[in-house]
C-alpha positions in Angstrom: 48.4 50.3 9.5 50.8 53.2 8.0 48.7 56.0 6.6 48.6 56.2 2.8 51.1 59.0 2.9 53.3 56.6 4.9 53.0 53.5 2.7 53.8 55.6 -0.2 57.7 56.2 1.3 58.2 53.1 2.8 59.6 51.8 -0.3 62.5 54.4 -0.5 63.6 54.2 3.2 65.7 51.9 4.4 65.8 50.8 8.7 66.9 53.4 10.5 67.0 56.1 7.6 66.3 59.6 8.6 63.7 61.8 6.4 62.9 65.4 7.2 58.8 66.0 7.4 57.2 69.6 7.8 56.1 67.5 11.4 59.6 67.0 12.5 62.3 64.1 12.1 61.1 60.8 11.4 62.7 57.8 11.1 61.6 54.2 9.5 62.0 51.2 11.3 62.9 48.1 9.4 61.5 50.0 6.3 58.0 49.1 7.6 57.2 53.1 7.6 57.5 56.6 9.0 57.6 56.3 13.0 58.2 59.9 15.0 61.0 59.8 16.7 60.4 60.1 21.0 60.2 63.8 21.2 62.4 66.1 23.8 60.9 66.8 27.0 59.0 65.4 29.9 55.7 64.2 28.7 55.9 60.3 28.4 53.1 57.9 26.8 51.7 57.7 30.0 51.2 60.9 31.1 49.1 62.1 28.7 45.8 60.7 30.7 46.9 63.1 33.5 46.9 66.0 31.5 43.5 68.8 30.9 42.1 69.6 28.0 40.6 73.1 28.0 38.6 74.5 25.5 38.8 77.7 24.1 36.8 80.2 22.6 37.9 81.0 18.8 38.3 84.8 18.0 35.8 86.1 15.4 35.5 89.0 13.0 34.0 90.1 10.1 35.8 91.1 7.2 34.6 92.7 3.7 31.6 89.9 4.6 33.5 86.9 5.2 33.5 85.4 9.2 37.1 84.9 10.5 37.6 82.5 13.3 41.1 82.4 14.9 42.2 80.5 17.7 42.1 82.6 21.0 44.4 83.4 23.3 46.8 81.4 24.6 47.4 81.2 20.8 48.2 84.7 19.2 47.0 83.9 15.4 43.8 84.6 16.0 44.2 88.3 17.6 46.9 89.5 15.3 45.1 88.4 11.9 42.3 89.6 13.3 43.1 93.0 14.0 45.2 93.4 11.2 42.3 92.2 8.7 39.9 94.9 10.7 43.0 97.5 10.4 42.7 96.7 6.5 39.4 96.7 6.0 39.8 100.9 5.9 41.7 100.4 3.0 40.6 99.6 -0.9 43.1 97.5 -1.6 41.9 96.1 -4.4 41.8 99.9 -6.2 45.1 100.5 -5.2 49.2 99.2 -6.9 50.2 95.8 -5.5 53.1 97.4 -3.7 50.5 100.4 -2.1 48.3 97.2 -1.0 51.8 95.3 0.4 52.8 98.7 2.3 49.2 98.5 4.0 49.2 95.2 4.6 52.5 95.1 6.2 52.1 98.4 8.3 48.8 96.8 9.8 50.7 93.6 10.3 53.7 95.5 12.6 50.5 97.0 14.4 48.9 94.3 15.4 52.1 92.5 16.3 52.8 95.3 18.2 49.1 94.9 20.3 49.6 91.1 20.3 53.1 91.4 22.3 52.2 94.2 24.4 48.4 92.3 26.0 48.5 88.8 24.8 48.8 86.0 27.8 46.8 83.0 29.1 43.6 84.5 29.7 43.4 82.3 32.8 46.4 84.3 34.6 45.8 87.8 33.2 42.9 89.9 31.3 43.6 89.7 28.0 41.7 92.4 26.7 40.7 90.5 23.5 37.7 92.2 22.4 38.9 95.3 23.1 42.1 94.8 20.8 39.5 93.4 18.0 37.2 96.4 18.5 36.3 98.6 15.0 36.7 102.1 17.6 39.9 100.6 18.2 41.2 99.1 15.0 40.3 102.3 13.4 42.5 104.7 15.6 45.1 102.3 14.5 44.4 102.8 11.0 45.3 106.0 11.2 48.9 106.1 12.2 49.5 104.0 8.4 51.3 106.2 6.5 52.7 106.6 3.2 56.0 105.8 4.6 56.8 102.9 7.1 56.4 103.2 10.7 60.6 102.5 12.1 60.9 99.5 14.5 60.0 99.3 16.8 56.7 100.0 16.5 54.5 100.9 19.8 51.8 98.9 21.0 48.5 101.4 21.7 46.0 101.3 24.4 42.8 99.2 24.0 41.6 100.3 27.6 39.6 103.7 26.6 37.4 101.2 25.0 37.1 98.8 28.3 34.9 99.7 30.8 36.8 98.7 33.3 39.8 100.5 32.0 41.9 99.9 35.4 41.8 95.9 34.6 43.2 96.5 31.7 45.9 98.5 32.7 47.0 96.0 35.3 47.3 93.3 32.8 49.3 94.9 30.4 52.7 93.3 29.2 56.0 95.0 30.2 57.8 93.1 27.3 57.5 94.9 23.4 59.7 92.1 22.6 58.5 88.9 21.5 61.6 87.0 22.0 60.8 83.7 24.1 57.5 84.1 24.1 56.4 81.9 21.6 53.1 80.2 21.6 52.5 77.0 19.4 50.4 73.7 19.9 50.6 70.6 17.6 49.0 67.7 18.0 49.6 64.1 17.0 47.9 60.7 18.0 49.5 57.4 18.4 50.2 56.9 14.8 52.0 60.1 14.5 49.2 61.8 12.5 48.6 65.8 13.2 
């Protein structure tokens, strides 16, 4: 049975029609509904028995007394909003102009970034050092480089390790790359109807 979303559009697609979806490409068949198309790559319908699900730990901060959760590393949402929203909370921006709140907002943002490409991985082939990066001694040193001006690209990660105590682990897992290009992270899911 096509979800309610699909049986809405059936009606205005014809067999073999192609309609774009924030999901990706789909295509009707026969005009009996919205079927994803068979996706690049190498993962067939059978393989998906083979495969592990591993479950991660969310991140998790406070901020202005509301809990964040994030998804953890692999995933690099939840470290980079993280320690940008701990990076802001120095800041009143409500009590400030919309552009002064922005130019805060966006300085902590090319910070964290910054962090998130320098010691992001899989936590299950390097130390990420996650809490570290999330830390309030930490975030706060950050704080301090935001200026009245912006920071010119590119912007330099800093070093979470004085605040590890086991600061030579952390050293080792550091990232070479300040660039972020190829390295992106994303996960969607679907099940056999296509839903995510």
């Amino acid at each position: 049975m096509p979800s309610h979303r699909a049986r809405g559009r059936k009606s205005s697609l014809q067999g073999g029609d192609r309609r774009g979806h924030r999901r990706g490409g789909y295509r009707s068949a026969g005009g009996a509904g919205l079927h994803p198309q068979r996706p690049a790559g190498r993962h067939g319908h059978r393989r998906p028995r083979r495969l592990q699900v591993r479950l991660r730990s969310p991140t998790a901060i406070s901020y202005r007394g509301f809990d964040v959760y994030g998804m953890g590393p692999p995933s690099s949402g939840g470290l980079t909003i993280g320690e940008a929203l701990n990076i802001l909370e120095g800041f009143e921006l409500g009590a400030v102009l919309r552009e002064e709140a922005l130019h805060d907002y966006l300085e902590a943002s090319k910070l964290s970034f910054a962090d998130r490409n320098a010691f992001l991985g899989d936590a299950d082939d390097v130390y990420v050092p996650l809490a570290e990066l999330l830390s309030q001694a930490f975030t706060d040193e950050r704080r301090e480089l935001i200026g009245p001006t912006a920071a010119e690209p590119p912007v330099a990660p800093s070093d979470p390790c004085p605040h590890d105590d086991d600061p030579e682990v952390c050293e080792a897992s550091a990232g070479p790359s300040a660039s972020s290009a190829g390295s992106t992270t994303h996960l969607a899911v679907a099940d056999a109807s296509g839903n995510s």
